[in-house]
PATIGU-733236 format. One line per 8 residues: number of its first residue (from 1); for each residue x, y, z of C-alpha. Coordinates in pm, 1 decimal. Last residue first. Example, Ala and Ser with C-alpha at 12.3 -4.5 7.8 and 13.67 -1.06 7.14 Angstrom:
<atoms>
2) 1367.0:-106.0:714.0 | 1230.0:-450.0:780.0
</atoms>
This chain:
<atoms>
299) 8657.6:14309.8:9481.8 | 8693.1:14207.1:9842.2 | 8362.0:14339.2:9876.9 | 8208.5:14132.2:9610.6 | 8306.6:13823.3:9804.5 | 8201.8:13922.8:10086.1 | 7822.6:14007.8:9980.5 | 7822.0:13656.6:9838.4
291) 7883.5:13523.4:10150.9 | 7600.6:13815.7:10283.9 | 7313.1:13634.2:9984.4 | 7441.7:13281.6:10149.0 | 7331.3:13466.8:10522.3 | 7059.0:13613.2:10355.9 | 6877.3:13232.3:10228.1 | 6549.5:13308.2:10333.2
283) 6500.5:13655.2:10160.4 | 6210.1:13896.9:10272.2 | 6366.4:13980.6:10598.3 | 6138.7:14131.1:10825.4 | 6123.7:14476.1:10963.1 | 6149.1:14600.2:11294.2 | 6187.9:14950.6:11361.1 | 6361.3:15196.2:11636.4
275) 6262.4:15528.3:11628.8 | 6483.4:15773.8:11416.7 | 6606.7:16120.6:11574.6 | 6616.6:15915.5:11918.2 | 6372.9:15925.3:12215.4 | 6538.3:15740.2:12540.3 | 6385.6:15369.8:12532.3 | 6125.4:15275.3:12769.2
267) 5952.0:15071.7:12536.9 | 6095.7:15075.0:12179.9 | 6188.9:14728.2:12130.3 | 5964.4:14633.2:12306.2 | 5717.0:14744.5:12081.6 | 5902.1:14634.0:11815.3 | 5908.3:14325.6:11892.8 | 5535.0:14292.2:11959.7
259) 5505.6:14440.3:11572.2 | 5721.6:14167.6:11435.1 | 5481.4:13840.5:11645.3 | 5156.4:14023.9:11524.6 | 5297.2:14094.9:11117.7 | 5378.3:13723.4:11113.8 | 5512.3:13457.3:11359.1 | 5673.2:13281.2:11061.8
251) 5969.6:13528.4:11013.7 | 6049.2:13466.9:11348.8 | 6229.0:13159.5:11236.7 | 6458.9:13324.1:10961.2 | 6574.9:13660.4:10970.7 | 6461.0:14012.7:11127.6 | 6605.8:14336.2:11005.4 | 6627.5:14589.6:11267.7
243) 6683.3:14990.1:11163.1 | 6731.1:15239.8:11412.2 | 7077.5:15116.0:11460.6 | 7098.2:15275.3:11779.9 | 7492.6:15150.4:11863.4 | 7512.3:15079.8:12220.7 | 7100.8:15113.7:12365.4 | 6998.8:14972.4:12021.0
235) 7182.1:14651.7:12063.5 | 7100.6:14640.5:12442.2 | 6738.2:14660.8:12296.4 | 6777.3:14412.1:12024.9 | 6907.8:14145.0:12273.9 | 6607.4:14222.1:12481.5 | 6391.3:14244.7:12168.8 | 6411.7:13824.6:12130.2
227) 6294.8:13756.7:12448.7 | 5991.4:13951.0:12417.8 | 5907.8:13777.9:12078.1 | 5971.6:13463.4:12312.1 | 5717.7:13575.6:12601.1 | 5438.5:13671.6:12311.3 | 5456.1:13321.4:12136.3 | 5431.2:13207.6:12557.5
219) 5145.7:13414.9:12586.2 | 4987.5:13302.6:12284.1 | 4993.9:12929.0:12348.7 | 4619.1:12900.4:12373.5 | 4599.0:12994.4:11964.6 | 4920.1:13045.3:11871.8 | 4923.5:13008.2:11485.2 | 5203.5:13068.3:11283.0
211) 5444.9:13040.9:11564.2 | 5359.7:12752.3:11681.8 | 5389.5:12621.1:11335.2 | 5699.5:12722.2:11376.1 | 5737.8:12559.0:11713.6 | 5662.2:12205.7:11540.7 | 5426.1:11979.9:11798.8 | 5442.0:11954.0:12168.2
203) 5242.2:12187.7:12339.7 | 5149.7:12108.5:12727.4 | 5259.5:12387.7:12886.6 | 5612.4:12254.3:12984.2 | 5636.5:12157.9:12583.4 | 5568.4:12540.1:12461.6 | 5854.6:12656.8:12684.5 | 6053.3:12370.9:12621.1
195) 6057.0:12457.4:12188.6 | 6072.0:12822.2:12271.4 | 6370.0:12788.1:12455.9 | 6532.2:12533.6:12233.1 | 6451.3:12710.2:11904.2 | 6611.5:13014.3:12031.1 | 6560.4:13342.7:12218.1 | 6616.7:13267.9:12616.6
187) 6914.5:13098.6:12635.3 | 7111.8:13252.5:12336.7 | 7057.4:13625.1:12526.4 | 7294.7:13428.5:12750.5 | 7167.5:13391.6:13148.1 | 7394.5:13196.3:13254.0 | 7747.0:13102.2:13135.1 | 7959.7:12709.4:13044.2
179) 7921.3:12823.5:12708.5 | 7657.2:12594.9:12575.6 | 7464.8:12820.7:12836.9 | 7291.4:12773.2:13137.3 | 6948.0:12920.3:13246.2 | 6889.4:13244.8:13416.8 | 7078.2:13399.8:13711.1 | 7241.2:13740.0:13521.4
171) 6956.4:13707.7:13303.1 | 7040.7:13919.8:12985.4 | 7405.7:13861.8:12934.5 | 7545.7:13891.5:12568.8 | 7593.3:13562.6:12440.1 | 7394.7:13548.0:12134.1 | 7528.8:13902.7:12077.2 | 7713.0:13786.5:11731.8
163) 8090.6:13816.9:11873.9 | 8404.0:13998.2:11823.2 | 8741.8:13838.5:11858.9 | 8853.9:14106.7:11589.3 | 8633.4:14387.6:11590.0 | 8338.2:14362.2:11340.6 | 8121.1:14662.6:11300.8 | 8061.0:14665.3:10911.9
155) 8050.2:15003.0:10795.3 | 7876.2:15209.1:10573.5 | 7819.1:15511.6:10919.5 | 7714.9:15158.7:11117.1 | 7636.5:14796.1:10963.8 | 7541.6:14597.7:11261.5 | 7559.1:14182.3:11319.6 | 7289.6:14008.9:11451.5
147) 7253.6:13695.0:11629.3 | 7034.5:13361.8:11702.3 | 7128.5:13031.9:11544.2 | 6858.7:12745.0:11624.3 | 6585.9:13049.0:11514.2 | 6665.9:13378.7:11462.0 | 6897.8:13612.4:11244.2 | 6898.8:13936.7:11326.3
139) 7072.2:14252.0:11079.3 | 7114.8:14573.0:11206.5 | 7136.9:14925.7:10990.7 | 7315.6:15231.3:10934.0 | 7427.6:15361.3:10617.8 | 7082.8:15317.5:10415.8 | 7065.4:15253.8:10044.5 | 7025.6:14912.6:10059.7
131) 6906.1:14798.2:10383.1 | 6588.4:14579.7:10268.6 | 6800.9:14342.6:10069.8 | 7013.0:14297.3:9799.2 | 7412.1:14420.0:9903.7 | 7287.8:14593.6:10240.5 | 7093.9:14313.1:10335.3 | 7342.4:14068.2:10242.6
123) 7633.0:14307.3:10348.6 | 7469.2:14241.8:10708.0 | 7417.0:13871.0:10682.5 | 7766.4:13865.0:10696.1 | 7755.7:14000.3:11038.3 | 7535.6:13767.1:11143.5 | 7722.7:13470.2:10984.5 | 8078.9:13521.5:11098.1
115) 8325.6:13575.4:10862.5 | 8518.2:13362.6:10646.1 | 8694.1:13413.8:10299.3 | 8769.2:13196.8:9982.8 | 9005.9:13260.5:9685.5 | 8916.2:12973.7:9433.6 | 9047.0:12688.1:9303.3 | 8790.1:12459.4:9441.0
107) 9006.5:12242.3:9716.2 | 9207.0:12406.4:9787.3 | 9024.1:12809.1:9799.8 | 8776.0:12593.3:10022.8 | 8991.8:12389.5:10263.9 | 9234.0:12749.2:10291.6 | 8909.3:12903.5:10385.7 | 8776.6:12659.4:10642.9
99) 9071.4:12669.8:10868.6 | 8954.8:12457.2:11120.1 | 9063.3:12573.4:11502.6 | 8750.8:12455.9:11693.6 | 8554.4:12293.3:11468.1 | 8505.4:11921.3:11614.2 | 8424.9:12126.5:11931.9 | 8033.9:12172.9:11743.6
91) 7769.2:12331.9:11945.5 | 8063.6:12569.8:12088.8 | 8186.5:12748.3:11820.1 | 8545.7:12826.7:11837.6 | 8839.1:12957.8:11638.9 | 8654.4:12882.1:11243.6 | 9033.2:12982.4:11059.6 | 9016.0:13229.8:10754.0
83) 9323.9:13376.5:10902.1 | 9213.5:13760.1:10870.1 | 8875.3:13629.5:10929.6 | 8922.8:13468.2:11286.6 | 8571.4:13340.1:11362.1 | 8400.7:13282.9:11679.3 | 8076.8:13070.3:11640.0 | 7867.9:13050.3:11328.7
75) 8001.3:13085.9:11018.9 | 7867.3:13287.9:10659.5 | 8118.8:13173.5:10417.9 | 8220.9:13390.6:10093.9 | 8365.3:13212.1:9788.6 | 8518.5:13383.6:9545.3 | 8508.1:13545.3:9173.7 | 8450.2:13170.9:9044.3
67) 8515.9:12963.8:8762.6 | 8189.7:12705.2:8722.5 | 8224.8:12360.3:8643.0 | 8203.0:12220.0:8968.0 | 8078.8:12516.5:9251.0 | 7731.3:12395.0:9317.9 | 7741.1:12000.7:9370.7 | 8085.8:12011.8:9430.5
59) 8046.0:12282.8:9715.6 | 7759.0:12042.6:9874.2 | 7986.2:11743.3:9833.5 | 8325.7:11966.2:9975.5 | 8114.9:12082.0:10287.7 | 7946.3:11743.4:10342.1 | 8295.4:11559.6:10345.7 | 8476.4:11820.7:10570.6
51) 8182.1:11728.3:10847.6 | 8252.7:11403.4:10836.2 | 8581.7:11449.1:10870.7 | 8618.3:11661.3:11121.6 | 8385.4:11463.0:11365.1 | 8011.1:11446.6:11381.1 | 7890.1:11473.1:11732.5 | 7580.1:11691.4:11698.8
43) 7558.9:11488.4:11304.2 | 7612.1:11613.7:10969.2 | 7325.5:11764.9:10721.3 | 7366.5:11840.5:10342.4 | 7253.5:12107.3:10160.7 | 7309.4:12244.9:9810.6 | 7215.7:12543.3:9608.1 | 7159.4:12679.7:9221.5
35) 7191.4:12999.7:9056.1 | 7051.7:13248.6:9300.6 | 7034.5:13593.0:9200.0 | 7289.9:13841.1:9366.6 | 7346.9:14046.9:9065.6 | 7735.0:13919.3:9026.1 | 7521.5:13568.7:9016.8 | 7551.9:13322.6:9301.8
27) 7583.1:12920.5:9324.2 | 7528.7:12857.9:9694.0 | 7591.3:12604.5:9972.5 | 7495.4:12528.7:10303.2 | 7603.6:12301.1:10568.8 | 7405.8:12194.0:10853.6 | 7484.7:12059.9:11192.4 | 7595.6:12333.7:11356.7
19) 7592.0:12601.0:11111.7 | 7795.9:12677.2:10794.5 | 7682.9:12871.9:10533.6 | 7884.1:12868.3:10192.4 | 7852.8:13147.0:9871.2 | 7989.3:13160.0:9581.4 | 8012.7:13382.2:9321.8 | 8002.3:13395.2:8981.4
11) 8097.5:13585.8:8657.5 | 8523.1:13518.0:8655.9 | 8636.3:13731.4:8401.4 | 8690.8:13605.5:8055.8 | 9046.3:13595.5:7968.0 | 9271.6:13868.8:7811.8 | 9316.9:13764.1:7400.6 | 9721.5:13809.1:7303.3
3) 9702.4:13923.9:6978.0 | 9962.4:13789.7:6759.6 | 10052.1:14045.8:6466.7
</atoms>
């Protein structure tokens, strides 16, 4: 009798992040440990094509070879993930309307999926990081890309045309926004704010290491952790997480620069059955660890 052996299942995932001016990809086990990666950098102006070369070079130099569950990418900007299409993000127009999933599942053989990084960063955290095991949750991410995305009652809050919150007015006459607004949360919590802050009082070296160690500069370190909880706070105000957990650049400011967030965080606040924490993110790469996050959900 001919027995018909069924094929191995596919035992990796992958994972792509893709950020204005960086692209990011990951080689994934089903337990969430990290095989392999791959960077490459494009240009502010880079065009479509440039920008489709680095994403098929870093996904040859992780994916080749391998047979894969999926592919999950973590995007910045406005995101249709039914279509897989990248609708807008505004640091990079060359973007606007690309369907990264169909690229991906084309060009690798694999069924791929988009959805914006913050909120993807959520089923990171709840896949393999600090919110397993808890229903309701937010996840930040800070630095040159500044959001967070909400897990609430086990689920992911992501209605369609929804954003990250790095938009979300906070100074209704403050600076202006890659948008075309005023006053975005984006305006007042990034790299760029921090980086012009420190430079219009006379600091001009790396705003990490700013961050790290303040010295004179304190109060503006303490003006940009403040800057960061009013996004939090409106996030709390709407959905009260409870639970924040804190990605990437802030990361370096240390157990000072998380517990001044919190603080405001929780000033003047209405008293919930859980106060509002701020944790930090032990994994640097939670935005590849939420791609692969998507890909198990779909499974």
């Amino acid at each position: 009798m001919h027995v018909v052996t069924a094929p191995e299942p596919a035992a990796w995932l992958g994972a792509v992040e893709l950020v204005p001016g960086q692209v990011t990809a990951a080689l994934l086990h089903r337990s969430g440990e990290l095989e392999r990666t791959a960077r490459a950098e494009f240009g502010a102006r880079a065009g479509v094509a440039e920008i489709e070369d680095a994403l098929y070079r870093v996904g040859a130099d992780c994916f080749a070879g391998y047979r894969l569950l999926g592919i999950g990418v973590a995007a910045a900007g406005l995101v249709d993930a039914e279509a897989g299409v990248l609708l807008e993000v505004h640091d990079v127009p060359a973007l606007h309307g690309y369907p990264v999933a169909a690229k991906l599942a084309e060009r690798f053989g694999a069924p791929a999926a988009v959805e914006h990084r913050a909120r993807l960063q959520v089923l990171g955290d709840r896949w393999f990081g600090a919110g397993r095991g808890r229903a309701t949750f937010a996840s930040v991410s800070t630095g040159t890309v500044l959001g967070a995305g909400v897990l609430y009652e086990g689920r992911v809050l992501a209605p369609q045309g929804g954003r990250s919150g790095a938009h979300m007015t906070v100074a209704a006459s403050g600076l202006e926004c890659t948008c075309g607004e005023r006053g975005c949360w984006k305006t007042l919590a990034t790299t760029n704010w921090l980086t012009a802050a420190a430079a219009a009082r006379g600091f001009h070296g790396d705003p990490v290491g700013l961050l790290r160690e303040p010295g004179e500069f304190q109060s503006t370190v303490d003006e940009y952790a403040d800057n960061i909880a009013l996004g939090l706070v409106n996030i709390q105000q709407l959905f009260a997480p409870g639970l924040f957990i804190v990605h990437g650049e802030a990361v370096a400011g240390g157990e000072p620069f998380r517990a001044r967030i919190e603080a405001r965080l929780g000033a003047g606040l209405v008293a919930t059955a859980e106060r509002p924490s701020v944790v930090f993110g032990a994994y640097e790469h939670s935005a590849l660890l939420g791609g692969a996050g998507l890909v198990l959900a779909g499974h």
